[in-house]
N, CA and C atoms of all chains as a GROMACS GRO file, in nm:
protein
  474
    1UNK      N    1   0.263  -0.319  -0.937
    1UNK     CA    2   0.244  -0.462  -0.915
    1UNK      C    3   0.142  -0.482  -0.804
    2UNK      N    4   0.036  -0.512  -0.833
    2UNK     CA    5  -0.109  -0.513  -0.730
    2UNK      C    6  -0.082  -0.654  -0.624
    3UNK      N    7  -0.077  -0.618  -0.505
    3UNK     CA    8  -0.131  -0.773  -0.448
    3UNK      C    9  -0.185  -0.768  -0.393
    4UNK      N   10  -0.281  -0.871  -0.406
    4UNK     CA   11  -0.451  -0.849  -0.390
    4UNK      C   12  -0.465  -0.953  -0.311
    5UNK      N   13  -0.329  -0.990  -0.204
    5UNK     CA   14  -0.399  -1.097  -0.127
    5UNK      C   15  -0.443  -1.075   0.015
    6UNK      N   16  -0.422  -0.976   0.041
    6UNK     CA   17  -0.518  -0.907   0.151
    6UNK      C   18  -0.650  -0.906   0.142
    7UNK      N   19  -0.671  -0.808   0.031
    7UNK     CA   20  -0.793  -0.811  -0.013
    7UNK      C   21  -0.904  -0.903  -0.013
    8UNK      N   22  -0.825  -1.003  -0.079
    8UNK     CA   23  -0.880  -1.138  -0.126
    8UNK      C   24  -0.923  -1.238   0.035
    9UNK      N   25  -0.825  -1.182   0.104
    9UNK     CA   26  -0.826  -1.268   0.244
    9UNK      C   27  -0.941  -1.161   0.329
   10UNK      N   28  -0.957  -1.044   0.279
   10UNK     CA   29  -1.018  -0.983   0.379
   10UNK      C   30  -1.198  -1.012   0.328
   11UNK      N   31  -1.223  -0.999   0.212
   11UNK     CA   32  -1.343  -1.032   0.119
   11UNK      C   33  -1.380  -1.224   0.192
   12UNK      N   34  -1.313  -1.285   0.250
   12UNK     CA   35  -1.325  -1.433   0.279
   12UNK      C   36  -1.391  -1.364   0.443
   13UNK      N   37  -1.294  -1.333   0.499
   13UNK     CA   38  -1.327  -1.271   0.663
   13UNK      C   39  -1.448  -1.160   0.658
   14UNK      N   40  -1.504  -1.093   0.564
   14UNK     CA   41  -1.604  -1.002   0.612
   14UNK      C   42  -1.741  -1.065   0.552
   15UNK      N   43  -1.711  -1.201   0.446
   15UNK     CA   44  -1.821  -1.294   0.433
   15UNK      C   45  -1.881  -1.407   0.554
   16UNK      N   46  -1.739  -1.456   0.602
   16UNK     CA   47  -1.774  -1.520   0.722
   16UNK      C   48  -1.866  -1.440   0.841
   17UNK      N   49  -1.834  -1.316   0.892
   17UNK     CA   50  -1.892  -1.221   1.017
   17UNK      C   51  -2.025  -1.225   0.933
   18UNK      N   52  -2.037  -1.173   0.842
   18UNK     CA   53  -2.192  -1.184   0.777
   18UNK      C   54  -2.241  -1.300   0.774
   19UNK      N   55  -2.196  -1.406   0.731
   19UNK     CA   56  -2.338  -1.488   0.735
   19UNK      C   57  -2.323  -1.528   0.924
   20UNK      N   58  -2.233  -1.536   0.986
   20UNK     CA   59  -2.231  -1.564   1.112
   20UNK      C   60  -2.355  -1.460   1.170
   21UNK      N   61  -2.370  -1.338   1.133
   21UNK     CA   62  -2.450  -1.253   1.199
   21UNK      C   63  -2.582  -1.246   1.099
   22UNK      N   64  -2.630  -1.348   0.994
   22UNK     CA   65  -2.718  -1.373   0.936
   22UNK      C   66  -2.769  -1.265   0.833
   23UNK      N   67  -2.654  -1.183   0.758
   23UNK     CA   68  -2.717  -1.079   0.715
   23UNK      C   69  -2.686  -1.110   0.610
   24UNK      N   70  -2.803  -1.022   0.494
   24UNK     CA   71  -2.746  -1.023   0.349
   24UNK      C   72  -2.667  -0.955   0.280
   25UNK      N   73  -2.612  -0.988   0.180
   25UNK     CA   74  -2.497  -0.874   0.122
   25UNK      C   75  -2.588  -0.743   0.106
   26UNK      N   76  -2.737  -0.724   0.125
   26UNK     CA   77  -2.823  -0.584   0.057
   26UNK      C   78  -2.784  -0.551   0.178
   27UNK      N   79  -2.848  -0.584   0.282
   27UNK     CA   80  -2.879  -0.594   0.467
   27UNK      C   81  -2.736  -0.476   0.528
   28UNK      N   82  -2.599  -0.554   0.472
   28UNK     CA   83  -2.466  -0.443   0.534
   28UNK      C   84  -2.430  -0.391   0.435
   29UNK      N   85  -2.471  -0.373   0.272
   29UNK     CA   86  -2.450  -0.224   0.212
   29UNK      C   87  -2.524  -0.136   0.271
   30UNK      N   88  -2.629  -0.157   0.326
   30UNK     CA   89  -2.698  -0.057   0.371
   30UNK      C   90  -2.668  -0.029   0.516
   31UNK      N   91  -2.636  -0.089   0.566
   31UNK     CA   92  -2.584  -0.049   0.692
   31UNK      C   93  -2.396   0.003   0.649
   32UNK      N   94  -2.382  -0.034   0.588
   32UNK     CA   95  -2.230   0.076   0.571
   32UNK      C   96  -2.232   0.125   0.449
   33UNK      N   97  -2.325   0.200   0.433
   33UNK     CA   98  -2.354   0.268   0.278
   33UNK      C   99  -2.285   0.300   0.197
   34UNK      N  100  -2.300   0.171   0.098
   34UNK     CA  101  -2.202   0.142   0.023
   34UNK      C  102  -2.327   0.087  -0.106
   35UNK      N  103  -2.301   0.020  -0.221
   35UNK     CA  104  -2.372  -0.011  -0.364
   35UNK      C  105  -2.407  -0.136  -0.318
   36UNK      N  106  -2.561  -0.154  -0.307
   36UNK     CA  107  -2.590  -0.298  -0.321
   36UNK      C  108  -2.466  -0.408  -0.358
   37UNK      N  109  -2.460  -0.391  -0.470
   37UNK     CA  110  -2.321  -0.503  -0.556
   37UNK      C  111  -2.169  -0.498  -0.484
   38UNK      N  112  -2.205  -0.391  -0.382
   38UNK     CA  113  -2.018  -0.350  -0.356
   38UNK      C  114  -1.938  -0.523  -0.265
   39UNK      N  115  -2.104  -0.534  -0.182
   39UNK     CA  116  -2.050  -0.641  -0.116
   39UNK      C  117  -2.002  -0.759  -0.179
   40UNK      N  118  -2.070  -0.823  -0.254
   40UNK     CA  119  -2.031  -0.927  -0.323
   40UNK      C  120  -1.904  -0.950  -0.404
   41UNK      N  121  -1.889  -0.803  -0.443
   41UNK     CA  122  -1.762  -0.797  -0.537
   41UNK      C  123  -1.645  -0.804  -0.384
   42UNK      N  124  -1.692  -0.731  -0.286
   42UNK     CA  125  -1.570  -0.715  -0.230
   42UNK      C  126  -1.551  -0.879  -0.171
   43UNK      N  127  -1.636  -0.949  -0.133
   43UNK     CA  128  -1.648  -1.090  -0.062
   43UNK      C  129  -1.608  -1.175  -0.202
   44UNK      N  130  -1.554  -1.130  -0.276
   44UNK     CA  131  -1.471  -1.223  -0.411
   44UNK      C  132  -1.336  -1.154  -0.463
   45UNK      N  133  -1.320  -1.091  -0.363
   45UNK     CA  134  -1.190  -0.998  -0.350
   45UNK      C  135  -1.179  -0.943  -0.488
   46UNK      N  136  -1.247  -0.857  -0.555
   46UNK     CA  137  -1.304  -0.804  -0.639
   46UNK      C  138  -1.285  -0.665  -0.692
   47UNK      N  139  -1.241  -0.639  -0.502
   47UNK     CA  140  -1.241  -0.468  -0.437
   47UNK      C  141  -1.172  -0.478  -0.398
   48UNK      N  142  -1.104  -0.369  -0.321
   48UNK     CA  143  -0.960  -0.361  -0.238
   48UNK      C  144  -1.043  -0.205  -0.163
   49UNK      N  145  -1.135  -0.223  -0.066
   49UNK     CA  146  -1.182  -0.132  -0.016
   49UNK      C  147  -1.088  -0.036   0.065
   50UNK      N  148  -1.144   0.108   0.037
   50UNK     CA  149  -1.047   0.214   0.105
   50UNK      C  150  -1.090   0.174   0.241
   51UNK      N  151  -0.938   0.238   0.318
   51UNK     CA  152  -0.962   0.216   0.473
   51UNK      C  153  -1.154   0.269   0.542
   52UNK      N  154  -1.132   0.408   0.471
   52UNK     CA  155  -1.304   0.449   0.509
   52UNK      C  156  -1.373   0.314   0.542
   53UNK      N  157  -1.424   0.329   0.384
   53UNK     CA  158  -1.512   0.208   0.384
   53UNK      C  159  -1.523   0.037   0.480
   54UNK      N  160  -1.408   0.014   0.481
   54UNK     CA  161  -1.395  -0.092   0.519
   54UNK      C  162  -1.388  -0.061   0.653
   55UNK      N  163  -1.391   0.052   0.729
   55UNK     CA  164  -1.446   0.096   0.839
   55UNK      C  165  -1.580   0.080   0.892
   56UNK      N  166  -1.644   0.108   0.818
   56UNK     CA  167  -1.784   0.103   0.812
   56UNK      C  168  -1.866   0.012   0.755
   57UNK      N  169  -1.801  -0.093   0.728
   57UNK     CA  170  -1.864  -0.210   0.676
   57UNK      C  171  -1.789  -0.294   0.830
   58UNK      N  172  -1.692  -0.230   0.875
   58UNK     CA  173  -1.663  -0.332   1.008
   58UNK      C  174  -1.754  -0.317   1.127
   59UNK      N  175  -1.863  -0.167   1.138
   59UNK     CA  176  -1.885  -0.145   1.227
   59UNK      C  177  -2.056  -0.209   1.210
   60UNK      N  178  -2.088  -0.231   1.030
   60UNK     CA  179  -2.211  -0.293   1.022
   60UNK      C  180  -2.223  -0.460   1.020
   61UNK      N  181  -2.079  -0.446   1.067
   61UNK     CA  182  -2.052  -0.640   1.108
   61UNK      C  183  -2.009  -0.655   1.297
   62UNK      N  184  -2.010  -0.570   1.324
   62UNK     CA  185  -2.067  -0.451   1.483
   62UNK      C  186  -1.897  -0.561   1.531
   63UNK      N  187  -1.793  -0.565   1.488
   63UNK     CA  188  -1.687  -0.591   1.471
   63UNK      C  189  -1.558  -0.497   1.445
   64UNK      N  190  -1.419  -0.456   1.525
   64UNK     CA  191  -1.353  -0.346   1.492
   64UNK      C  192  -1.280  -0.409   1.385
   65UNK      N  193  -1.219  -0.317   1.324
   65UNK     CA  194  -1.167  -0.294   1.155
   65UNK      C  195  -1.050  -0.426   1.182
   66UNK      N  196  -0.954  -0.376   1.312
   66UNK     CA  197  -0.803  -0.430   1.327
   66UNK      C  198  -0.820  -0.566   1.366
   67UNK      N  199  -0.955  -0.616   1.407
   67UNK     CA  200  -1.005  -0.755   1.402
   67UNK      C  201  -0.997  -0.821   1.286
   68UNK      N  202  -1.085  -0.760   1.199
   68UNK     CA  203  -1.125  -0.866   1.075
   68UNK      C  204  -1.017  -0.826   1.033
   69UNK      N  205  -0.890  -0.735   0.994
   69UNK     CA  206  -0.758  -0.732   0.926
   69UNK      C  207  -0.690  -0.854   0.972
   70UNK      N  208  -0.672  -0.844   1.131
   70UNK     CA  209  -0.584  -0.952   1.140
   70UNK      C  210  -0.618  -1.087   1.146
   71UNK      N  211  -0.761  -1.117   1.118
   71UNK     CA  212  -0.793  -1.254   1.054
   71UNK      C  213  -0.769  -1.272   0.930
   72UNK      N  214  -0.771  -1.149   0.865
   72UNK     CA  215  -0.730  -1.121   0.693
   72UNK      C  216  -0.587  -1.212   0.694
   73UNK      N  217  -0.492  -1.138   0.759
   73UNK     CA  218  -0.329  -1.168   0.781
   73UNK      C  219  -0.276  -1.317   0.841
   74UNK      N  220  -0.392  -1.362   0.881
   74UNK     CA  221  -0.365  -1.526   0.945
   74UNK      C  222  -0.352  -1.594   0.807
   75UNK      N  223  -0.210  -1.700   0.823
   75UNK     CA  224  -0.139  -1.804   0.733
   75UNK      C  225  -0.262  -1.826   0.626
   76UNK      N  226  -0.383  -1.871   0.696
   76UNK     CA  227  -0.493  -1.984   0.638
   76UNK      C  228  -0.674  -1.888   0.719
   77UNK      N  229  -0.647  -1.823   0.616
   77UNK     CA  230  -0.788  -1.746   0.618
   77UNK      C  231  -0.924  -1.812   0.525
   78UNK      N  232  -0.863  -1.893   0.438
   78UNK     CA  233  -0.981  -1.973   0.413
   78UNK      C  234  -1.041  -2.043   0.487
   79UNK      N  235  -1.215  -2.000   0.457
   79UNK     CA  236  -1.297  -2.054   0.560
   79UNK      C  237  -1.394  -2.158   0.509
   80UNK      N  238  -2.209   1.029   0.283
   80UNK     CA  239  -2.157   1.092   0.396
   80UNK      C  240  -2.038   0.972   0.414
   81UNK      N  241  -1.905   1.051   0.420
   81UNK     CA  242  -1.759   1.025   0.441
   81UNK      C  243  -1.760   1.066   0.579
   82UNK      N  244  -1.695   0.945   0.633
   82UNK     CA  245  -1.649   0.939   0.819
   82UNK      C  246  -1.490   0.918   0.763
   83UNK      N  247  -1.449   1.047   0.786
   83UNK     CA  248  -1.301   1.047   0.801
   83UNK      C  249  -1.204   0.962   0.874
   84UNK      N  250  -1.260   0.945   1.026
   84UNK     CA  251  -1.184   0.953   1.154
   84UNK      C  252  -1.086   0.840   1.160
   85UNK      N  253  -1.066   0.722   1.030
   85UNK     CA  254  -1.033   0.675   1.084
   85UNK      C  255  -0.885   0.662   0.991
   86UNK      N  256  -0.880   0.726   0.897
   86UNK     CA  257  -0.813   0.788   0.796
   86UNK      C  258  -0.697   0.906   0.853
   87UNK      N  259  -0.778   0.942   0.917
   87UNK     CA  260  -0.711   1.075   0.982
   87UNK      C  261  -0.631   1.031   1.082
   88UNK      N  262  -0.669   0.908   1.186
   88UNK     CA  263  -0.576   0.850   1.248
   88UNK      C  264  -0.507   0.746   1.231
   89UNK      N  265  -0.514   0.718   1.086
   89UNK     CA  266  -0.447   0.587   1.051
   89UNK      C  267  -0.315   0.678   0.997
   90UNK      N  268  -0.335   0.849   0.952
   90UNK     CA  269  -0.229   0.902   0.885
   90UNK      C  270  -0.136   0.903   0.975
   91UNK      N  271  -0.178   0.970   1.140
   91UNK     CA  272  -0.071   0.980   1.183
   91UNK      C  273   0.011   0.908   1.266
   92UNK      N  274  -0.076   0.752   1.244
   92UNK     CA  275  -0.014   0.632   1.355
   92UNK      C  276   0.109   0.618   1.214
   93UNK      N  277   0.109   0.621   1.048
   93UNK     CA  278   0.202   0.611   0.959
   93UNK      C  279   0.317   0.713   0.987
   94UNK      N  280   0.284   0.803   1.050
   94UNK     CA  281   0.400   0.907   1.031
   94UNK      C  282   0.460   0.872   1.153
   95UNK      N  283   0.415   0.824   1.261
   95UNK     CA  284   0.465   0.814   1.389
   95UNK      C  285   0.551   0.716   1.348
   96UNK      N  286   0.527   0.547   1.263
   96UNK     CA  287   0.595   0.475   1.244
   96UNK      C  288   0.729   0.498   1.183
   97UNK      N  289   0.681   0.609   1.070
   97UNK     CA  290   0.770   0.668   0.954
   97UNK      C  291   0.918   0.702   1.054
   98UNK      N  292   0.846   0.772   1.166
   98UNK     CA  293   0.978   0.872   1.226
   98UNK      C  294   1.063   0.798   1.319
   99UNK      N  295   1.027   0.688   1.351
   99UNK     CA  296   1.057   0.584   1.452
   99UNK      C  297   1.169   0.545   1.423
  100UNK      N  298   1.077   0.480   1.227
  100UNK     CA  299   1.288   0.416   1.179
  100UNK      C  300   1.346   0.452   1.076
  101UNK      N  301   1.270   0.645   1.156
  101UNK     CA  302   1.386   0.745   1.046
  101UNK      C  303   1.403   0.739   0.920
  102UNK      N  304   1.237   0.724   0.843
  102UNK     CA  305   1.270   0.674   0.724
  102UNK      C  306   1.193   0.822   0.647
  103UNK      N  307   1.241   0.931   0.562
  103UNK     CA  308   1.152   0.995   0.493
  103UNK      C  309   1.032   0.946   0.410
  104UNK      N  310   0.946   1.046   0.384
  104UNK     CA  311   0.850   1.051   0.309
  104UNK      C  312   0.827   0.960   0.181
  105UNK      N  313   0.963   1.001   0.112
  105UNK     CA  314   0.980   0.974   0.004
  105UNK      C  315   1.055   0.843  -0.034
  106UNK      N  316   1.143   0.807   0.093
  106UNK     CA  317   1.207   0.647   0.091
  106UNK      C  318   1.056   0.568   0.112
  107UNK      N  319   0.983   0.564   0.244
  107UNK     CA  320   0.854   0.494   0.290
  107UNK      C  321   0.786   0.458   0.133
  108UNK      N  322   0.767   0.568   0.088
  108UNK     CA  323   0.706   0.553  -0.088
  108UNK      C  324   0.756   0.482  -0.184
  109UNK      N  325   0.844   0.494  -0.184
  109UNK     CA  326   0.979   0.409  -0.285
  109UNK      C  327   0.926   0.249  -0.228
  110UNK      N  328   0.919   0.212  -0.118
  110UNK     CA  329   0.923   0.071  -0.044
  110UNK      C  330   0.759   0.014  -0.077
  111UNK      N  331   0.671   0.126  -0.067
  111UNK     CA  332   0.573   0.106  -0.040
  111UNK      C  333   0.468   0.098  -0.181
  112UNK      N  334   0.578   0.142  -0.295
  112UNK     CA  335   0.536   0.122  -0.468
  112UNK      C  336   0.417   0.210  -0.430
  113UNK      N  337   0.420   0.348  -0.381
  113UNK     CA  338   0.343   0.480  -0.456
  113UNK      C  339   0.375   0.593  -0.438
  114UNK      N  340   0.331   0.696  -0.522
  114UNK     CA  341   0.401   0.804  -0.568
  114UNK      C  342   0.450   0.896  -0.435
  115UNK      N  343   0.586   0.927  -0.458
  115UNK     CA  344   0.632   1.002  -0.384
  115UNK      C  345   0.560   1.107  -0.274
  116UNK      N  346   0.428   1.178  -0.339
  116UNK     CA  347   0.358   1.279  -0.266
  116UNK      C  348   0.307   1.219  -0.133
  117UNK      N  349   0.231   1.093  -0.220
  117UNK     CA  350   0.125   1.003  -0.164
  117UNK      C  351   0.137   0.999   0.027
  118UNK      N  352   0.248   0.994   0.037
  118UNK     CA  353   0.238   0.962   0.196
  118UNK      C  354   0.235   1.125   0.252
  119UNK      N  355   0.279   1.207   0.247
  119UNK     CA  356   0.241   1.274   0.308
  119UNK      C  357   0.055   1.302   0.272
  120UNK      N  358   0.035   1.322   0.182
  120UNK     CA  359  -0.136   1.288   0.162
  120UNK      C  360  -0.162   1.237   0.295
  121UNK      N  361  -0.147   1.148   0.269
  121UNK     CA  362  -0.190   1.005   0.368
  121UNK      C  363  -0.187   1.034   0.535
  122UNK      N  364  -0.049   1.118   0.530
  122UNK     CA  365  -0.021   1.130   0.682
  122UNK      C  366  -0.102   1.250   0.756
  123UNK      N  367  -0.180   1.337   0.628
  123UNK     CA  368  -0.239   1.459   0.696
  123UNK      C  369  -0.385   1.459   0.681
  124UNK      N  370  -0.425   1.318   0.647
  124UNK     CA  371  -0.546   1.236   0.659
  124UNK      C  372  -0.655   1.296   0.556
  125UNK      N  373  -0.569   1.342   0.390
  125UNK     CA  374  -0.612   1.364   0.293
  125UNK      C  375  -0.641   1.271   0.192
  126UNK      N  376  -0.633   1.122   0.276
  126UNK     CA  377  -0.615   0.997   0.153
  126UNK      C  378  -0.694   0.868   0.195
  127UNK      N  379  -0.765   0.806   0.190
  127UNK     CA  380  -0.812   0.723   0.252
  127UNK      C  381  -0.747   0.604   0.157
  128UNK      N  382  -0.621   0.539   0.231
  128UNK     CA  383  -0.564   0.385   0.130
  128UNK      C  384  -0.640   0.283   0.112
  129UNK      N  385  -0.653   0.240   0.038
  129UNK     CA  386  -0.713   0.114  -0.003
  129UNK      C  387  -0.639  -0.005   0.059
  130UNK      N  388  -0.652  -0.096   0.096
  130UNK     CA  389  -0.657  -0.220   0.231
  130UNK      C  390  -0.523  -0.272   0.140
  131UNK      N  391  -0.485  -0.257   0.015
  131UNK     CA  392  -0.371  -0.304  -0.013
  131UNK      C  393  -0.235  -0.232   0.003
  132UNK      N  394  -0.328  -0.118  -0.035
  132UNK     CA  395  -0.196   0.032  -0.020
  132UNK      C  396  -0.164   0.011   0.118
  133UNK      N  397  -0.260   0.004   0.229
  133UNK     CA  398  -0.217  -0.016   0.331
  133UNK      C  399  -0.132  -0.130   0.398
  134UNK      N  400  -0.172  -0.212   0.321
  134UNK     CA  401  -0.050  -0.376   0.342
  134UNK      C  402   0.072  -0.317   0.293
  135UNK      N  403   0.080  -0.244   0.191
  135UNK     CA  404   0.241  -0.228   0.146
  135UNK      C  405   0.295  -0.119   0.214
  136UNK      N  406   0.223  -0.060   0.259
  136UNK     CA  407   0.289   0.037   0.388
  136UNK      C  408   0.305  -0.016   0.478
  137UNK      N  409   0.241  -0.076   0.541
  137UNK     CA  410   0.265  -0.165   0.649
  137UNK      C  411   0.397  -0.256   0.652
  138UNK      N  412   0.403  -0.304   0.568
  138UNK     CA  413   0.497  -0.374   0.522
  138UNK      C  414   0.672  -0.274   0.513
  139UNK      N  415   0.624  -0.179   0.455
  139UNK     CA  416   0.721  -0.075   0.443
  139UNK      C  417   0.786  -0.015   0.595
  140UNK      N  418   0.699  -0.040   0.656
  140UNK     CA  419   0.699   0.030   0.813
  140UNK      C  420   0.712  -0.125   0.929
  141UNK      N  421   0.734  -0.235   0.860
  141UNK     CA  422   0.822  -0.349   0.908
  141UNK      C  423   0.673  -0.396   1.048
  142UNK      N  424   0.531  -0.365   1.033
  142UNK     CA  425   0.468  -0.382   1.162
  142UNK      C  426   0.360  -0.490   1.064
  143UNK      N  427   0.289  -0.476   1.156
  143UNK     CA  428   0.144  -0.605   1.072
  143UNK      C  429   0.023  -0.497   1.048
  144UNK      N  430  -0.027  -0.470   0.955
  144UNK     CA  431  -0.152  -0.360   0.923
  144UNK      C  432  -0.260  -0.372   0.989
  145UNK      N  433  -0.252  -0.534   1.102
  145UNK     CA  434  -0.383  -0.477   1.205
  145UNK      C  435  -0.363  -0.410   1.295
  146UNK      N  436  -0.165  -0.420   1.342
  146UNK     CA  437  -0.162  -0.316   1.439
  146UNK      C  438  -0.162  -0.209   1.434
  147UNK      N  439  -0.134  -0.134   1.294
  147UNK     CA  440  -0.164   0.017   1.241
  147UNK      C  441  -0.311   0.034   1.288
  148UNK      N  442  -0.378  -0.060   1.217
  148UNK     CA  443  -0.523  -0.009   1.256
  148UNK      C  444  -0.567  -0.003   1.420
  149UNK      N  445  -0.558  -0.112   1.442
  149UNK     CA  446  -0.543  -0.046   1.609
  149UNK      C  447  -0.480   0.015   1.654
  150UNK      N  448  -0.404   0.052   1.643
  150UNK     CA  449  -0.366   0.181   1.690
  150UNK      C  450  -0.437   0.281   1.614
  151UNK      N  451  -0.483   0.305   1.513
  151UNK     CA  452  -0.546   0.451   1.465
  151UNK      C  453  -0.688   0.395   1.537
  152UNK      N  454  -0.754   0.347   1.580
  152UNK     CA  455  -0.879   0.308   1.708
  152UNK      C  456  -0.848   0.334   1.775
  153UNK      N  457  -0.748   0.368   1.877
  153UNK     CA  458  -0.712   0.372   1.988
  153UNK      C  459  -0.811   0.533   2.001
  154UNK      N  460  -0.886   0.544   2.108
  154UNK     CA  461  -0.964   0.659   2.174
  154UNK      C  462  -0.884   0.786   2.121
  155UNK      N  463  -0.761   0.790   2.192
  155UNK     CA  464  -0.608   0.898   2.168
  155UNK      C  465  -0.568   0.876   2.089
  156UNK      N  466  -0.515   0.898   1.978
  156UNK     CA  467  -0.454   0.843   1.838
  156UNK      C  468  -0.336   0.927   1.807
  157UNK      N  469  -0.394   1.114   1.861
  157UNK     CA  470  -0.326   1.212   1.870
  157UNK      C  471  -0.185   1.166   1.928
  158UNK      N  472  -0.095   1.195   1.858
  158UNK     CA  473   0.044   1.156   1.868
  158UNK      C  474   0.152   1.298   1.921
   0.00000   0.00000   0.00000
Protein backbone atom coordinates (compact mmCIF):
# COMPACT_ATOMS: atom_id res chain seq x y z
CA UNK A 1 0.00 0.00 0.00
CA UNK A 2 2.19 3.10 -1.34
CA UNK A 3 1.79 6.50 0.40
CA UNK A 4 3.01 8.90 -1.57
CA UNK A 5 2.26 11.76 0.57
CA UNK A 6 5.60 12.56 1.60
CA UNK A 7 6.76 12.37 -1.53
CA UNK A 8 4.20 14.42 -2.95
CA UNK A 9 4.85 17.03 -0.06
CA UNK A 10 8.49 16.77 -0.54
CA UNK A 11 8.36 17.31 -4.69
CA UNK A 12 6.14 20.81 -3.49
CA UNK A 13 9.24 21.80 -0.90
CA UNK A 14 12.25 21.06 -3.27
CA UNK A 15 10.21 23.15 -6.09
CA UNK A 16 9.79 26.01 -3.79
CA UNK A 17 14.00 26.15 -2.66
CA UNK A 18 14.46 26.09 -6.49
CA UNK A 19 12.70 28.66 -7.85
CA UNK A 20 13.53 30.69 -4.52
CA UNK A 21 17.26 30.11 -5.53
CA UNK A 22 16.32 30.84 -9.29
CA UNK A 23 17.36 27.63 -10.76
CA UNK A 24 16.08 25.42 -13.45
CA UNK A 25 14.87 21.94 -13.15
CA UNK A 26 18.19 21.23 -15.98
CA UNK A 27 20.42 23.79 -13.61
CA UNK A 28 19.94 21.08 -10.11
CA UNK A 29 19.87 17.76 -12.16
CA UNK A 30 23.04 18.71 -12.90
CA UNK A 31 24.16 19.83 -9.89
CA UNK A 32 22.84 16.58 -8.10
CA UNK A 33 23.35 14.30 -10.99
CA UNK A 34 20.45 13.03 -11.61
CA UNK A 35 18.19 12.82 -15.49
CA UNK A 36 17.32 16.08 -16.81
CA UNK A 37 13.39 14.88 -16.43
CA UNK A 38 14.11 13.43 -12.84
CA UNK A 39 13.32 16.86 -11.47
CA UNK A 40 10.11 17.60 -12.74
CA UNK A 41 8.74 14.23 -12.21
CA UNK A 42 9.98 14.38 -8.71
CA UNK A 43 8.44 18.23 -8.16
CA UNK A 44 4.90 16.38 -9.23
CA UNK A 45 5.55 13.79 -6.74
CA UNK A 46 6.06 11.46 -9.53
CA UNK A 47 9.23 9.95 -7.68
CA UNK A 48 9.70 8.92 -4.27
CA UNK A 49 13.52 9.65 -4.39
CA UNK A 50 16.03 7.28 -2.56
CA UNK A 51 17.49 8.83 0.57
CA UNK A 52 20.95 9.13 -1.69
CA UNK A 53 19.53 11.12 -4.08
CA UNK A 54 17.47 13.32 -2.32
CA UNK A 55 20.67 14.02 -0.52
CA UNK A 56 22.16 15.49 -3.19
CA UNK A 57 19.57 17.29 -4.71
CA UNK A 58 19.39 18.92 -0.99
CA UNK A 59 22.89 19.92 -1.13
CA UNK A 60 22.29 21.43 -4.92
CA UNK A 61 19.44 23.48 -3.18
CA UNK A 62 22.77 24.29 -0.75
CA UNK A 63 19.92 23.31 1.96
CA UNK A 64 20.27 20.10 4.57
CA UNK A 65 18.10 17.01 3.66
CA UNK A 66 16.28 17.07 7.49
CA UNK A 67 15.21 20.68 6.50
CA UNK A 68 13.32 20.27 3.40
CA UNK A 69 11.85 16.74 5.09
CA UNK A 70 10.51 18.54 7.82
CA UNK A 71 8.83 21.16 5.68
CA UNK A 72 7.72 17.99 3.70
CA UNK A 73 5.95 16.80 7.25
CA UNK A 74 4.32 20.31 8.07
CA UNK A 75 0.18 19.94 8.28
CA UNK A 76 0.03 22.40 5.03
CA UNK A 77 3.04 22.13 2.74
CA UNK A 78 1.25 23.52 -0.09
CA UNK A 79 2.86 26.43 -1.41
CA UNK B 1 29.05 8.35 -8.70
CA UNK B 2 26.94 7.08 -5.47
CA UNK B 3 27.69 9.17 -2.11
CA UNK B 4 26.78 6.62 0.34
CA UNK B 5 27.30 8.58 3.58
CA UNK B 6 24.22 9.36 4.21
CA UNK B 7 22.59 5.95 3.88
CA UNK B 8 25.15 4.50 5.90
CA UNK B 9 24.20 6.80 8.68
CA UNK B 10 20.69 6.89 8.29
CA UNK B 11 21.16 2.77 8.78
CA UNK B 12 22.48 3.06 11.97
CA UNK B 13 20.53 6.08 13.54
CA UNK B 14 17.40 3.03 12.43
CA UNK B 15 19.01 0.42 14.40
CA UNK B 16 19.80 2.66 17.30
CA UNK B 17 15.99 3.56 17.26
CA UNK B 18 15.15 -0.19 16.58
CA UNK B 19 17.03 -1.15 19.96
CA UNK B 20 15.69 1.66 22.07
CA UNK B 21 12.03 0.18 21.90
CA UNK B 22 13.31 -3.26 21.75
CA UNK B 23 11.72 -3.94 18.71
CA UNK B 24 13.48 -6.80 16.28
CA UNK B 25 14.37 -6.69 12.82
CA UNK B 26 11.68 -8.45 11.70
CA UNK B 27 8.66 -6.87 13.95
CA UNK B 28 10.17 -3.01 12.70
CA UNK B 29 9.41 -4.72 9.05
CA UNK B 30 6.10 -6.16 9.72
CA UNK B 31 5.09 -2.28 10.92
CA UNK B 32 6.99 -0.76 8.38
CA UNK B 33 5.14 -3.00 5.20
CA UNK B 34 8.72 -4.43 3.88
CA UNK B 35 10.27 -7.53 3.57
CA UNK B 36 11.56 -9.02 6.52
CA UNK B 37 15.45 -8.92 5.31
CA UNK B 38 15.02 -5.33 4.28
CA UNK B 39 15.99 -3.67 7.54
CA UNK B 40 18.82 -5.20 8.34
CA UNK B 41 19.95 -4.23 4.59
CA UNK B 42 19.15 -0.92 5.57
CA UNK B 43 20.84 -0.91 8.94
CA UNK B 44 24.33 -2.00 7.45
CA UNK B 45 23.95 0.84 4.93
CA UNK B 46 23.36 -1.69 1.97
CA UNK B 47 19.99 0.07 0.98
CA UNK B 48 19.39 3.44 0.19
CA UNK B 49 15.16 3.86 1.18
CA UNK B 50 13.20 5.73 -0.84
CA UNK B 51 11.67 9.00 1.15
CA UNK B 52 8.51 6.83 1.59
CA UNK B 53 10.12 3.64 2.85
CA UNK B 54 11.62 5.98 5.07
CA UNK B 55 8.26 7.66 6.36
CA UNK B 56 7.02 4.16 7.18
CA UNK B 57 9.94 3.42 9.19
CA UNK B 58 9.88 6.32 10.77
CA UNK B 59 6.64 5.92 11.60
CA UNK B 60 7.39 2.35 12.72
CA UNK B 61 10.11 3.74 15.07
CA UNK B 62 7.24 6.23 16.61
CA UNK B 63 9.90 9.58 15.72
CA UNK B 64 9.33 12.20 12.72
CA UNK B 65 11.75 11.20 9.55
CA UNK B 66 13.37 14.66 9.76
CA UNK B 67 14.69 13.73 12.97
CA UNK B 68 16.15 10.40 11.63
CA UNK B 69 17.70 12.43 9.09
CA UNK B 70 19.29 14.69 11.33
CA UNK B 71 20.53 12.71 13.19
CA UNK B 72 22.23 10.54 10.36
CA UNK B 73 23.93 14.48 9.55
CA UNK B 74 25.02 14.72 12.68
CA UNK B 75 29.22 15.02 12.09
CA UNK B 76 29.29 11.60 14.69
CA UNK B 77 26.52 9.43 13.58
CA UNK B 78 28.79 6.46 14.75
CA UNK B 79 26.65 5.00 17.46
Amino acid sequence: MPERGISIAFGQVIKKHRKELGLSQEALAEKADVHPTYIGLLERGLRSPGLDVADRISKGLKTRLSKLVSEAESPRSKL
